[in-house]
C-alpha atoms as one frame of an Amber mdcrd trajectory, in Angstrom:
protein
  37.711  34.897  20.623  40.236  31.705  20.443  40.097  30.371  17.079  38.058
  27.169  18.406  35.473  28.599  19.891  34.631  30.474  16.447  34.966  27.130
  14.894  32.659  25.475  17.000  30.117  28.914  16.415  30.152  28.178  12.923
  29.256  24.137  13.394  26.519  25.314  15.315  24.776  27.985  13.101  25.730
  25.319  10.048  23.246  23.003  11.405  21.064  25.685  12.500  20.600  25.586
   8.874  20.013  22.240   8.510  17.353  22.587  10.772  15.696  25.076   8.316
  15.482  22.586   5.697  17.551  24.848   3.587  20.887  22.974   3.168  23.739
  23.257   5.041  25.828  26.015   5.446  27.398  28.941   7.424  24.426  31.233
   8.233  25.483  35.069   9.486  25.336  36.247  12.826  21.323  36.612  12.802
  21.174  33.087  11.151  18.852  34.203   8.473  21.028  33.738   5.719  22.833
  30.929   4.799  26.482  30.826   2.434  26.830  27.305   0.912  30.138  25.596
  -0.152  29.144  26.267  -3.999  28.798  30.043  -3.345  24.612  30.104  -3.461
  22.670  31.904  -0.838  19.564  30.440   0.834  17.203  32.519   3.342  15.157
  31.342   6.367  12.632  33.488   4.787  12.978  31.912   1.626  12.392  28.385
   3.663   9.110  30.448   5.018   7.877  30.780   1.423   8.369  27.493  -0.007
C-alpha cells in the first residue's frame, strides 16, 4: 500500500477514536484500542464501562 493511503488509514481510525469519546489516537486494525501521543492506551470497551 502507497505510503498515503496508509496515512490517510490512520487519520481515519484516529478520529474513529474521537468518536468514542476516548481521545484521539491511532486505534489498531479492529479499532478497539487506541495508542495516544503520550504512550497511554485507551479501549472502546473501556469507553463502554465508563
Amino acid at each position: 500500500m502507497n505510503a498515503g493511503l496508509n496515512w490517510l488509514a490512520f487519520e481515519v481510525m484516529s478520529v474513529r477514536c474521537d468518536e468514542m469519546g476516548i481521545g484521539r489516537g491511532i486505534c489498531t486494525e479492529n479499532a478497539l484500542e487506541c495508542v495516544f501521543d503520550d504512550g497511554s492506551i485507551a479501549t472502546s470497551l473501556q469507553s463502554l464501562i465508563n
